[in-house]
N, C-alpha and C positions, 0 to 999 in steps of 0.2 A: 420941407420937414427933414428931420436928420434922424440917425438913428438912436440916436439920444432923447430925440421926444414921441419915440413909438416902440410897442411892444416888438414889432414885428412879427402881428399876428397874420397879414397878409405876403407874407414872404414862405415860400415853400423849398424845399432841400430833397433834389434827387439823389441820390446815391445808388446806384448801382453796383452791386455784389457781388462776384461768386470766389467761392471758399477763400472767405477775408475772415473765417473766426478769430482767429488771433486776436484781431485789433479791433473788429468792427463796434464793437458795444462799446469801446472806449472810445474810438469816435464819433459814433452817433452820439453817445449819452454828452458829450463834451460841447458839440455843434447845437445839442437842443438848449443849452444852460443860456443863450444869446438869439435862438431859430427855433421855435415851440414845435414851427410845424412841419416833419421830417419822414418821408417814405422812402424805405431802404427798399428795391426790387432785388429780392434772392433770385438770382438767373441761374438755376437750377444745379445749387452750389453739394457737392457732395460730401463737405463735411457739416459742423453744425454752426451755420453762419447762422443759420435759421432759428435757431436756440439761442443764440447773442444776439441778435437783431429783437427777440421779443424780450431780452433781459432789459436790454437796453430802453426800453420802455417806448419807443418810435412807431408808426404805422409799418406796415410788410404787406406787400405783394410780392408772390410766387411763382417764376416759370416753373414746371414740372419739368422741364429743360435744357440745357444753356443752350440759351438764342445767340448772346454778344451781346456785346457793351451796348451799342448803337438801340438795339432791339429792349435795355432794359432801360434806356432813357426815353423811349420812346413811351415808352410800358409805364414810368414815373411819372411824366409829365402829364400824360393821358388823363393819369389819377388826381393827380395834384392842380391842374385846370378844373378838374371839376366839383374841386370842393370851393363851398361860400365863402368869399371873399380875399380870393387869392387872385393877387396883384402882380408878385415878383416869383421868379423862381431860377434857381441856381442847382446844377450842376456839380456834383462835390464825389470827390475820390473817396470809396470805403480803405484805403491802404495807410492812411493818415499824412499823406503828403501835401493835405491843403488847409491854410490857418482861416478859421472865422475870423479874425481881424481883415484877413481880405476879403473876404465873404461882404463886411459891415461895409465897407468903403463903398466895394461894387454895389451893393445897393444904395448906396448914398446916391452914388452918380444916378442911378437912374432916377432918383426920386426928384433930383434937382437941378439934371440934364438933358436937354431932347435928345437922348438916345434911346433906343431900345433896346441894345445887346451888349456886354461888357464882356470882353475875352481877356483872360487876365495873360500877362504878357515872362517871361522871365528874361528879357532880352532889355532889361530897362532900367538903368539906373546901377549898369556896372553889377547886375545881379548873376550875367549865364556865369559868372565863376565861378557859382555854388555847383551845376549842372553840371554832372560827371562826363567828363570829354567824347565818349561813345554818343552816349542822349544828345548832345550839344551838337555833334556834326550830322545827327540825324533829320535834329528838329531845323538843321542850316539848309539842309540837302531837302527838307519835304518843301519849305519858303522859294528855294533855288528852282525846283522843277515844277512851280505850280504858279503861272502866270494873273490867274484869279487874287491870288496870294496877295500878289506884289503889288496890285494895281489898289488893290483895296487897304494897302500899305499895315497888313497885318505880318506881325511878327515872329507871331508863336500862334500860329491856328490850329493848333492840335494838342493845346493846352485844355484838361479835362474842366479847368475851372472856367464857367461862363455863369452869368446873371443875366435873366432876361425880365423883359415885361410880358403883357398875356397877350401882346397881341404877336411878339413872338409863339409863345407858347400853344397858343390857338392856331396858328398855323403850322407848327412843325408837326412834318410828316417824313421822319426819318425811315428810308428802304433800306439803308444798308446795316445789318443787323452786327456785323462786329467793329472792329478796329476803323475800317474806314468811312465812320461816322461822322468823323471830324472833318473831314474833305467836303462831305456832304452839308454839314453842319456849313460850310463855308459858300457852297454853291448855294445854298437855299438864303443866306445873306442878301449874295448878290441877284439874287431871281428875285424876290421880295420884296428888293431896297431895305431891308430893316438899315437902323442908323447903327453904326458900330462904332467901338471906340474901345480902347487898350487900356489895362490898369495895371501898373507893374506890381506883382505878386512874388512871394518867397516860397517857394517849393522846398519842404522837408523830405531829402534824402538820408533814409535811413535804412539801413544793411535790409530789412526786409522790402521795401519798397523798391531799394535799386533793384533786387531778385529779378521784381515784375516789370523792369522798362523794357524800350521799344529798342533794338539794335539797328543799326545802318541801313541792313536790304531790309530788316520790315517797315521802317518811314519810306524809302523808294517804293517797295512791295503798295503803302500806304498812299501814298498819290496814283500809282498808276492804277491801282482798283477807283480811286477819285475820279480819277479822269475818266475811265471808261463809264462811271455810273452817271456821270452828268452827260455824257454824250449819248445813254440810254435813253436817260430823263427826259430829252428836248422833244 
């Protein structure tokens, strides 16, 4: 089945938030016009994300304090596992840096691929040129220093945008509550076997999204907190 012959009323949209008012309603309300069903988790954002997220007409849950990233996908997925008839669920940045046309694809693949987990990739198809040269030696340098990485011939594993099935979803028990979620998001792959697989995606860098990327020592910063949490985990 494709996405051409389903509502996509079994497909769910995490997004995780803290103080995204800016944009957040224009990307929620944009991502539900193709994804009906969408929880934005306010991670205890102190402006009013929380007033644009219910504009935006989307589901909301609330930390009453910022957890981290890690900790509000955790807090999404929770939610979103547990409504009737939710099949697929995805991963999506409140910053406006990821297109539903990739969203549609990656679930394509799962519908009609044995895999369970789709990491979308910007390293594919002559795309890291878009990727401002700081971010791009970052995302080289987390691939470089993280041997899990390379064996499981992943690209971009700390790319915010993933699609999964429930029996990812059902099992994910994300511990590390900020930024190096995505390390973890990788160890628990390979602890699991979920089947993985690459989708090359376009990443919209725009003057407010670059603001919030990751610099050089926080991707190192970002594997070596990785690497110590899966040596806790064992």
């Amino acid at each position: 089945m494709t996405s051409g012959a389903t509502s996509n009323d079994d497909v769910w949209l995490v997004i995780p938030v803290f103080n995204e008012a800016e944009v957040i309603r224009r990307v929620a309300s944009d991502a539900a016009k193709t994804f009906p069903n969408i929880v934005c988790v306010d991670d205890g954002s102190r402006d009013d994300s929380t007033g644009e997220i219910i504009k935006a007409g989307v589901r909301l849950v609330r930390h009453p304090v910022n957890l981290g990233q890690g900790a509000a996908i955790q807090t999404g997925v929770e939610y979103a596992r547990a409504q009737p008839g939710a099949k697929y669920f995805v991963t999506f940045d409140a910053d406006g840096q990821h297109r539903v046309e990739d969203v549609v694809a990656m679930i394509d693949r799962l519908r009609t691929e044995p895999v369970d987990i789709v990491v979308g990739t910007r390293f594919a198809e002559g795309r890291s040129e878009s990727v401002p040269f700081v971010r791009r030696m970052a995302l080289r340098t987390i691939v470089f220093l993280s041997p899990r990485t390379r064996r499981m011939g992943l690209t971009d594993a700390h790319n915010g945008l993933r699609a999964f099935n429930k029996t990812v979803a059902d099992q994910l028990d994300l511990m590390m509550s900020g930024m190096s979620h995505a390390s973890e998001f990788v160890a628990l792959i390979d602890h699991h076997h979920w089947r993985v697989t690459e989708q090359p995606v376009t990443i919209l860098y725009t003057d407010y999204s670059r603001a919030k990327g990751q610099s050089l020592i926080n991707g190192v910063n970002i594997v070596a907190d990785g690497l110590l949490h899966t040596r806790m985990r064992k």
